[in-house]
Rosetta silent file (secondary structure, phi, psi, omega in degrees, C-alpha in Angstrom):
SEQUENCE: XXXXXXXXXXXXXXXXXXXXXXXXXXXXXXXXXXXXXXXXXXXXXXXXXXXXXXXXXXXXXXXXXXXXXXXXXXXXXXXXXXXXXXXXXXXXXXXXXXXXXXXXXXXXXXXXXXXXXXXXXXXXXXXXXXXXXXXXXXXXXXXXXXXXXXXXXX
SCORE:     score description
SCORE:     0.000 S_00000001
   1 L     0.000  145.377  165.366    2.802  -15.868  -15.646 S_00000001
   2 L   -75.395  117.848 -122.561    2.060  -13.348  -18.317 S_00000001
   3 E  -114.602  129.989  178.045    4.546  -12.601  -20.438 S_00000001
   4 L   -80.622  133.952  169.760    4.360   -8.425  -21.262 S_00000001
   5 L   -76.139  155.433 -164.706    4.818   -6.962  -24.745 S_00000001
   6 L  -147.618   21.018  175.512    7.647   -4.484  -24.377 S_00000001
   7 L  -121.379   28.926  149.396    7.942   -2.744  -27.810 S_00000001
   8 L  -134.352   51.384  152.746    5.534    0.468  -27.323 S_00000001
   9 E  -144.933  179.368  126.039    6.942    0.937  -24.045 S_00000001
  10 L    -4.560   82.168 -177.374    9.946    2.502  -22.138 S_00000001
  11 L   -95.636  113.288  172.212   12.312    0.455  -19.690 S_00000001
  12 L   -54.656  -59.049 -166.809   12.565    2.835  -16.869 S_00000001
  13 E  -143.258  124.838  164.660   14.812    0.673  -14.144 S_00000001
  14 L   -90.591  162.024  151.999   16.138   -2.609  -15.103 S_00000001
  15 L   -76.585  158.711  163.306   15.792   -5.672  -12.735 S_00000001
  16 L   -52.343  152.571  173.762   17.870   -8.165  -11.558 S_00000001
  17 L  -107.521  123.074  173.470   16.420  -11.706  -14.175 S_00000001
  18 L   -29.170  128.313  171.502   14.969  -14.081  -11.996 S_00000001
  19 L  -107.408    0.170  170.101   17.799  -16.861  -11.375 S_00000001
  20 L  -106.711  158.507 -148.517   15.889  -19.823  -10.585 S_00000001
  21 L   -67.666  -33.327  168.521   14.577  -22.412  -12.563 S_00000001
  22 L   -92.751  160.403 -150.607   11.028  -22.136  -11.120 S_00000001
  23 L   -83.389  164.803 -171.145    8.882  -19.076  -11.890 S_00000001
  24 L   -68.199  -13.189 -167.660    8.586  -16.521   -9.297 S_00000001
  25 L   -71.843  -10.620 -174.455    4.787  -17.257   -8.879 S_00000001
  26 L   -77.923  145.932 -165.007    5.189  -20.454   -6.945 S_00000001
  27 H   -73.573  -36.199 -176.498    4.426  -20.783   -3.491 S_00000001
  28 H   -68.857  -33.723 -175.843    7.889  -22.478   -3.031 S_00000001
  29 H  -107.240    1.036  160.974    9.739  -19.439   -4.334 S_00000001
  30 H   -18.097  -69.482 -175.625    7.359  -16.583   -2.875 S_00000001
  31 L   -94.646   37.186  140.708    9.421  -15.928    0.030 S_00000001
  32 L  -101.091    7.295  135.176   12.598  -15.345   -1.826 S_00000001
  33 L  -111.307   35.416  166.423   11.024  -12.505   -2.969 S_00000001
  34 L   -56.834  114.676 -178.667   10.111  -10.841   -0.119 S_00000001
  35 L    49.851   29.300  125.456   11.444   -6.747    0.107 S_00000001
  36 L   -52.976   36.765  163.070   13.591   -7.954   -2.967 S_00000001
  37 H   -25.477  -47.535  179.636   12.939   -4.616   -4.826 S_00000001
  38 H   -69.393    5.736  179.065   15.890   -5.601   -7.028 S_00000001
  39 H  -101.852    8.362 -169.132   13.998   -8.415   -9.196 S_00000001
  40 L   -95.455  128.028  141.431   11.482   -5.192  -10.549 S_00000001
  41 L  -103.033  150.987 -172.748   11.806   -3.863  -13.812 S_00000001
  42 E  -124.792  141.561  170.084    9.838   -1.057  -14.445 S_00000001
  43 L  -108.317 -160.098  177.287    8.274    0.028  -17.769 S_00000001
  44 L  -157.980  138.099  163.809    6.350    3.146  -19.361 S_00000001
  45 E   -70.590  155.992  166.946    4.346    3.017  -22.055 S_00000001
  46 L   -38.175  -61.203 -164.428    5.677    5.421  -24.887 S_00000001
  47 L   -87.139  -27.449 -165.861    3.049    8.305  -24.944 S_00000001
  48 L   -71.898 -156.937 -167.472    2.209    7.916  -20.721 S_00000001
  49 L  -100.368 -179.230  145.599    2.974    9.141  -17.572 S_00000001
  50 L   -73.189    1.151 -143.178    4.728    8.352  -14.601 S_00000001
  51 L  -120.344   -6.673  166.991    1.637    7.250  -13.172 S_00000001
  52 L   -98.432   12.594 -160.975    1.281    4.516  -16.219 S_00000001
  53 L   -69.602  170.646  158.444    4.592    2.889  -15.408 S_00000001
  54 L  -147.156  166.097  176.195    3.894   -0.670  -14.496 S_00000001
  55 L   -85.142 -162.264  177.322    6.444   -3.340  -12.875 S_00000001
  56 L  -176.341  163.836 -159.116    7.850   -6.694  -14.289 S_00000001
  57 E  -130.052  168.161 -175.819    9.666   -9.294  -13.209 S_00000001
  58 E  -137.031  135.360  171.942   12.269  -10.988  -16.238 S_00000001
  59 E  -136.222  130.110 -167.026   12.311  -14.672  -16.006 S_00000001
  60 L    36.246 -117.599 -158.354   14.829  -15.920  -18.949 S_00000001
  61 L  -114.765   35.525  175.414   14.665  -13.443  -22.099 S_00000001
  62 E  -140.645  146.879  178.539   10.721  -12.472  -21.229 S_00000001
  63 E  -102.019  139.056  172.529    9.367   -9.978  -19.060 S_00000001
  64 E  -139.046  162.684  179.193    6.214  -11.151  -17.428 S_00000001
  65 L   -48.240  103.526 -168.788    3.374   -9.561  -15.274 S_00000001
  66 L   -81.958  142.819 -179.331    3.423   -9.235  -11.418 S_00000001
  67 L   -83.528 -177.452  178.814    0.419  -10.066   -9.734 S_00000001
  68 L   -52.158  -38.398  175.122   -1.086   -8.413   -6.762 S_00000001
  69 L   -38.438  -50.591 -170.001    0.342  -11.378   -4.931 S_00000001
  70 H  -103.872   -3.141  160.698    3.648  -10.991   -5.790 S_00000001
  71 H   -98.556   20.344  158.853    3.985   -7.083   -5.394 S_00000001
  72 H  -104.065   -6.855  161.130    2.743   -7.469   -1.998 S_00000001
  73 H   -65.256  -23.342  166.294    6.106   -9.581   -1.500 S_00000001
  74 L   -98.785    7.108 -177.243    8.292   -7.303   -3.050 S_00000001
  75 L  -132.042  -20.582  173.532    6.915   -4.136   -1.473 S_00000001
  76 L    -0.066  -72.850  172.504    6.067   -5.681    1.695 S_00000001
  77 L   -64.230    5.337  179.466    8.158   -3.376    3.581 S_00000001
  78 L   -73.622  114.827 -172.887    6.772   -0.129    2.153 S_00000001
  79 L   -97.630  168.991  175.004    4.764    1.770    4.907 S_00000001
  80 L   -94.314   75.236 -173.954    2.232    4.367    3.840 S_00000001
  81 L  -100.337 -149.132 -167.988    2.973    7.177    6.227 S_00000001
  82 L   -86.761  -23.183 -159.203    1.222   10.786    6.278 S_00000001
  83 L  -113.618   28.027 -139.285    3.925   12.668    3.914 S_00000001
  84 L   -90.357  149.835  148.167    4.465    9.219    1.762 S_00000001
  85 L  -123.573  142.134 -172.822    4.671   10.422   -2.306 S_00000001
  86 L   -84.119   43.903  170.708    4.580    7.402   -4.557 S_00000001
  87 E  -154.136  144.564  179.719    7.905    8.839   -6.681 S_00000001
  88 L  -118.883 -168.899  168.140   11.541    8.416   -6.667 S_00000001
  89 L  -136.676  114.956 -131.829   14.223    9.051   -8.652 S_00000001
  90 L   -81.356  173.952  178.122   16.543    6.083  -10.243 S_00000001
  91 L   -77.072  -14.023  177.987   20.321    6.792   -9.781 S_00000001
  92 L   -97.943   52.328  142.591   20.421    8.359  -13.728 S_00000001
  93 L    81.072   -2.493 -178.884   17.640   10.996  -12.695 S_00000001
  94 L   -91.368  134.307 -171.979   14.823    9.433  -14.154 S_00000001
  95 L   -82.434  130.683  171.317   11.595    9.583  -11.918 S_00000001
  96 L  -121.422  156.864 -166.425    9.668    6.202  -11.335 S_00000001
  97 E   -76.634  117.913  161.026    6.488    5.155   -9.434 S_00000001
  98 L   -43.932  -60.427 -179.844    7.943    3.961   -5.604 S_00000001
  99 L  -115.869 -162.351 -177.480    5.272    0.894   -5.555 S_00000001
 100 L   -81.809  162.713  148.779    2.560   -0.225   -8.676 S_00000001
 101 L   -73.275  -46.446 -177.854   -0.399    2.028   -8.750 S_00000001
 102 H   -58.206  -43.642  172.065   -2.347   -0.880   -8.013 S_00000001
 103 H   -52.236  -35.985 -155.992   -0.137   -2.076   -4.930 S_00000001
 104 H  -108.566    0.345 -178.191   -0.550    1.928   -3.328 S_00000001
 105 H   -95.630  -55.943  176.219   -4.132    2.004   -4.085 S_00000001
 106 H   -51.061  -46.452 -176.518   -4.803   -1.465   -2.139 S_00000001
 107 H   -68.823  -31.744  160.840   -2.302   -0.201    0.789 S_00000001
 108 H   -58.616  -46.578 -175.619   -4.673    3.385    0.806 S_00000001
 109 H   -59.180  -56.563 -171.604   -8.019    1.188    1.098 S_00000001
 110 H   -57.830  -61.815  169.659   -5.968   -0.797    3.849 S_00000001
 111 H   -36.803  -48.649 -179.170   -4.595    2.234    5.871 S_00000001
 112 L   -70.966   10.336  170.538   -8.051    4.030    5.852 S_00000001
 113 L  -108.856  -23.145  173.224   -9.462    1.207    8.073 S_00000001
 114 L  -118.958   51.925  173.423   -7.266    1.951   10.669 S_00000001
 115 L   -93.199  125.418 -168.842   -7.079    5.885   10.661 S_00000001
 116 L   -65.977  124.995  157.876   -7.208    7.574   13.944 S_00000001
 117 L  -110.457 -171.815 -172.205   -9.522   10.503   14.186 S_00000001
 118 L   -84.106  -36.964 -178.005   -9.143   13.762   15.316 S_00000001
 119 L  -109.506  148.562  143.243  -12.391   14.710   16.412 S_00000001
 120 L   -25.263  141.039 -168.505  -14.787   12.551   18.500 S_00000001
 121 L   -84.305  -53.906 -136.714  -17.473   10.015   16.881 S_00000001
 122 L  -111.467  140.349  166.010  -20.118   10.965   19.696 S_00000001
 123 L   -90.275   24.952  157.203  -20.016   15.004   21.358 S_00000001
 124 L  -107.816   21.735 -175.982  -20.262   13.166   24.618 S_00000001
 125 L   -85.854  -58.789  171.201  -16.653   11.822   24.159 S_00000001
 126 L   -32.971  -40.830 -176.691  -15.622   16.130   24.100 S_00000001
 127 L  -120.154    3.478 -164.538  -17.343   16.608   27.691 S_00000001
 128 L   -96.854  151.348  167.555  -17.827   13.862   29.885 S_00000001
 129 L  -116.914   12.727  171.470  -16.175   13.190   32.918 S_00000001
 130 L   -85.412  102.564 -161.886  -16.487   10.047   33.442 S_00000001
 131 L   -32.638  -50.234 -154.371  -12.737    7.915   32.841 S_00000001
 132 L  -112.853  105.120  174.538  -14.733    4.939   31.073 S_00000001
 133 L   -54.575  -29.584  169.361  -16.604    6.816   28.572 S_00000001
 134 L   -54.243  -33.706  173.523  -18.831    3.463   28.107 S_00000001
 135 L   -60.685  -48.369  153.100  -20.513    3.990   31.060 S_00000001
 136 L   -57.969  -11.556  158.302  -22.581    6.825   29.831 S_00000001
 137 L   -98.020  -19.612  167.236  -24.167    5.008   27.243 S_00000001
 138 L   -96.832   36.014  167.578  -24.936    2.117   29.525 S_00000001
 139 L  -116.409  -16.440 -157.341  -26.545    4.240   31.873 S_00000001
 140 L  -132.411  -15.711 -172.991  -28.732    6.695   29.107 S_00000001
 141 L    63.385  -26.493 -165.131  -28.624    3.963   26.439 S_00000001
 142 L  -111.549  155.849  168.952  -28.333    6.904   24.147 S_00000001
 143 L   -96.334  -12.096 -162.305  -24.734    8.751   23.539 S_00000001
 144 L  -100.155  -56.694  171.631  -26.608   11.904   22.426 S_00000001
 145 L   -70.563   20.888  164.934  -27.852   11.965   25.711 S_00000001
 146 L  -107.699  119.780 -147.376  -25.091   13.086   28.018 S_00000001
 147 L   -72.116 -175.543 -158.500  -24.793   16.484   28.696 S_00000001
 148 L  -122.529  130.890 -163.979  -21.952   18.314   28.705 S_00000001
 149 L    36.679   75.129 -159.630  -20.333   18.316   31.828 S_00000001
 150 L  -104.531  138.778  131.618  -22.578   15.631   33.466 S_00000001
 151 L   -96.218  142.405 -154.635  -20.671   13.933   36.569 S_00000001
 152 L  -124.962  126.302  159.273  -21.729   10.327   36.402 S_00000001
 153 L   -62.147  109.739 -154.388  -22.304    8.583   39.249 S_00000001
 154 L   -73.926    0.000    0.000  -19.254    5.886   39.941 S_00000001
């Protein structure tokens, strides 16, 4: 693990320090940190943002670097819904990042493969009367060719 320099930054929210002997990165100790939000410390650089915090995990007196790996085990349960904002606020008032920027950026690419849309792909999905919309393209081969308000022979 990488062990983070910590004296030009901030400690926003401390973590719990890792209590076992092997580091969190090991496949044997993975799924004890699963939704385990309480093993994160989060820092700020001095001069940055909120949006430059990053997390850490403290294993004996060093904070080291989580990988993608391991914040999709500790964030696991975090869903992405339509009103989600990536900021809280700690119990002393100080505002922190919900997940990493890197963790909510990967979880945006992943959500935008399964986004429903609103409008039709094809405008003979808008007019057709046929239940199984498939059938008009294997009868015209084309989807652009069925007219608007076609009845399709069953």
């Amino acid at each position: 693990m990488i062990e983070i320099d910590t004296s030009g930054t901030l400690l926003v929210q401390e973590g719990v320090p890792w209590p076992h002997k092997k580091e969190p990165c090991s496949r044997e100790m993975i799924h004890l940190l699963e939704r385990a939000e309480s093993f994160v410390s989060w820092f700020q650089p001095r001069n940055g943002c909120v949006d430059d915090q990053f997390p850490t995990i403290r294993v004996g007196h060093r904070y080291c670097k989580l990988s993608l790996r391991l914040q999709k085990a500790l964030f696991r349960h975090v869903r992405l819904q339509r009103d989600f904002v990536n900021r809280e606020r700690t119990p002393d008032g100080v505002v922190k990042l919900r997940i990493p920027t890197t963790l909510f950026m990967d979880k945006k690419k992943t959500a935008s493969r399964f986004m429903v849309r609103d409008r039709p792909i094809s405008p003979c999905l808008d007019d057709c009367y046929f239940p199984l919309h498939i059938a008009c393209y294997l009868t015209t081969r084309d989807m652009t060719m069925c007219t608007p308000y076609t009845e399709h022979a069953q």
